[in-house]
N, C-alpha and C positions, 0 to 999 in steps of 0.2 A: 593842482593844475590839470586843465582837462585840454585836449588837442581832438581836432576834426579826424583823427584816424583811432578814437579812442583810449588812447592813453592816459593815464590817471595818477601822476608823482608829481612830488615834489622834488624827486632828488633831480642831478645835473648831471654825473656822468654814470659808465656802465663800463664796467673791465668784462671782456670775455675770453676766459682762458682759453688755451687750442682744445676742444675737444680730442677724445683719445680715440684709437679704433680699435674695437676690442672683439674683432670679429673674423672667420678668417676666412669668406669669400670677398669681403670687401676692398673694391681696389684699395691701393697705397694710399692715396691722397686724399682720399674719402671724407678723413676730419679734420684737413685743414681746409676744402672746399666748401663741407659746412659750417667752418669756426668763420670765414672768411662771408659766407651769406650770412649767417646769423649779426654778424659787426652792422654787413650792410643794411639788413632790413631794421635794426634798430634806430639808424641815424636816420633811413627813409623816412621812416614810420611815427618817431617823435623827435623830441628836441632835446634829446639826449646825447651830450659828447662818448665816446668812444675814447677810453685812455687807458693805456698798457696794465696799472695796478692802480689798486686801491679808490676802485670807483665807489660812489656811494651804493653802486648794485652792483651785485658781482653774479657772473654764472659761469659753470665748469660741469661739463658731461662726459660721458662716454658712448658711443655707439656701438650698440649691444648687438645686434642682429641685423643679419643684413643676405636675408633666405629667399631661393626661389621653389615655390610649392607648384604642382602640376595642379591643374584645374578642368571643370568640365569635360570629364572624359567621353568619350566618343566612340565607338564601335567600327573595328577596325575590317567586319566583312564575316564572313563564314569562319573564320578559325575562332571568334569568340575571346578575341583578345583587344585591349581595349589601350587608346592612349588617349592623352591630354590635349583638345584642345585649346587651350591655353594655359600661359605660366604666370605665377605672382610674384611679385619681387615686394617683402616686406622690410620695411630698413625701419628700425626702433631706436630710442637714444634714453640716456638716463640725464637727468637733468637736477646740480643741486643749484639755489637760488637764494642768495642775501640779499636780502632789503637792511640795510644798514638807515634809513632815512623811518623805517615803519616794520620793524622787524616780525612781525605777527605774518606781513605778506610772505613771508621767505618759505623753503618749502626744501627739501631733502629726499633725492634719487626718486623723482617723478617721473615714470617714464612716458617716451612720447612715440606714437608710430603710425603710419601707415602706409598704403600699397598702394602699387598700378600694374593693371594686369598687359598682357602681348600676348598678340598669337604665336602657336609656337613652330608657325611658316617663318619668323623671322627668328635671329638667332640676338642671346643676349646681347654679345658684342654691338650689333648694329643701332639696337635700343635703349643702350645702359642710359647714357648720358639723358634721354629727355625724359626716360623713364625716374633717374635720379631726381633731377630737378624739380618734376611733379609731384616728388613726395615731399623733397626739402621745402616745397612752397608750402604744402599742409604744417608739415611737422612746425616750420617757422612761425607760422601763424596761429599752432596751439599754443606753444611757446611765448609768443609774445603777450597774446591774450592769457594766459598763467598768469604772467608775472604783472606788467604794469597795466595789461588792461583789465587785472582785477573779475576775469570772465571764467 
């Protein structure tokens, strides 16, 4: 079966376990906010039910990382001391993946990541949440293209 947003199964439904959060800057709710996008963007995305167990495709992660690195340093004047123009927040996930419908597709602790940088006039607090999101949009989108778009 092929769909206008690239999807490429035959099966019909998808169990997505709670991802886990295995990391220890990351707020509390971190992977159920992702387990809970991940549900969504699958039913968005194809025509795939969404059912608690024993879907014909199953997926269960952990988020492994979840780091802010200082970036572009910058020259702070005559004393020769330098700081960060900006920060990175890298958020990574490990991802196993059943194709019970075509099991060759299925795949074991792939992992998935990437970042959005801020400047560091703003404080994390103020920027977690959209900064989160903008990665969870990539990461979902590796994710999906993995698994049923075969990409």
């Amino acid at each position: 079966m092929y769909s206008l947003s690239g999807a490429s199964t035959t099966a019909e439904t998808i169990t997505v376990e709670e991802f886990l959060n295995n990391t220890d800057l990351a707020p509390a709710n971190i992977a159920q906010n992702f387990t809970n996008r991940l549900k969504d963007y699958y039913q968005q995305n194809s025509s795939l039910r969404v059912v608690p167990e024993e879907g014909q495709l199953q997926i269960e992660g952990v988020i492994t990382d979840y780091r802010l690195n200082p970036l572009a340093p910058v020259s702070s004047g005559t004393d020769r001391t330098t700081q960060a123009d900006l920060t990175r927040l890298t958020i990574a996930v490990r991802v196993n993946y059943v194709d019970t419908t075509e099991p060759k597709n299925s795949f074991k602790d792939r992992s998935f990541s990437f970042y959005a940088d801020f400047p560091n006039t703003q404080d994390l607090i103020q920027v977690q949440e959209s900064l989160e999101r903008k990665i969870f949009d990539q990461i979902l989108i590796d994710i999906f293209n993995a698994t049923i778009a075969n990409w």
